[in-house]
C-alpha positions as CSV (number, residue, x, y, z in Angstrom):
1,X,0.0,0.0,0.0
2,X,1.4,3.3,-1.2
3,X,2.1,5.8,1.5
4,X,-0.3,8.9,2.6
5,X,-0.1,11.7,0.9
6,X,0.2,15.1,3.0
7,X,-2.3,17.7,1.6
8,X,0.3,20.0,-0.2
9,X,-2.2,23.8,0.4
10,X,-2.4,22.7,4.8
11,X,1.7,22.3,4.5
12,X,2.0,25.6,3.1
13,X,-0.5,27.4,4.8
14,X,-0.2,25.9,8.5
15,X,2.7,25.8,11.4
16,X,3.4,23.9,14.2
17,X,3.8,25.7,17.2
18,X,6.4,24.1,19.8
19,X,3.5,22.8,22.3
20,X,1.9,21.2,19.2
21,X,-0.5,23.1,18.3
22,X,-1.4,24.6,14.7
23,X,-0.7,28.3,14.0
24,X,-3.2,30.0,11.1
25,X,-4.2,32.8,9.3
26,X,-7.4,34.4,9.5
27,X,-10.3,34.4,7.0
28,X,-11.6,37.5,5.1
29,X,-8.6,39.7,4.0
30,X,-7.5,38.8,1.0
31,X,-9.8,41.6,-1.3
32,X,-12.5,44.1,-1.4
33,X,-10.4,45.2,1.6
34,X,-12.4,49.1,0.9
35,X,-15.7,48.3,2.8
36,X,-14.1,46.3,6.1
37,X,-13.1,49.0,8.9
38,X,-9.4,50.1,9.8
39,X,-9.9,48.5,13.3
40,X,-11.4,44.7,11.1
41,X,-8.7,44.9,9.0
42,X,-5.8,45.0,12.3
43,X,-7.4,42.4,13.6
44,X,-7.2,39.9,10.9
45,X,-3.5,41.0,10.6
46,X,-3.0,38.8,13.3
47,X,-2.4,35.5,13.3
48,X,-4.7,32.4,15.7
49,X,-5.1,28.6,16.9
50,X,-6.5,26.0,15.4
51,X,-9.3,25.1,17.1
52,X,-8.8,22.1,19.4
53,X,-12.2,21.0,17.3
54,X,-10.3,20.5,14.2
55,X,-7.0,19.8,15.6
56,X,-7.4,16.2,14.7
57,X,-8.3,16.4,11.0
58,X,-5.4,19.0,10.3
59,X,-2.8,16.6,12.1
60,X,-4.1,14.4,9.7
61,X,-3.9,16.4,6.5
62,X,-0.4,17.1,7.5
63,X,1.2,13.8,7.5
């Protein structure tokens, strides 16, 4: 049986933090950045957890 294949987009997109967990970016600032406020727009600079909901299925899509 041939081995799993990682998905490719979670490896580039996700990082491991050292206690294990998964760092991300947030949703909703990639365009039509005009009609979000200043203050929307600082906040999704920043990056968040995972959820511990899908913690699982991203471990998953990472090996």
């Amino acid at each position: 049986m041939p081995k799993m294949k990682s998905n490719r987009g979670a490896r580039k997109s996700l990082r491991e933090t050292a206690s294990g967990q998964f760092k991300r970016k947030k949703a909703y600032k990639s365009h039509i950045l005009t009609s979000k406020s200043r203050k929307r727009k600082r906040n999704l600079r920043s990056a968040t957890l995972v959820s511990s909901a899908d913690a699982k299925r991203v471990l998953i899509m990472m090996q």
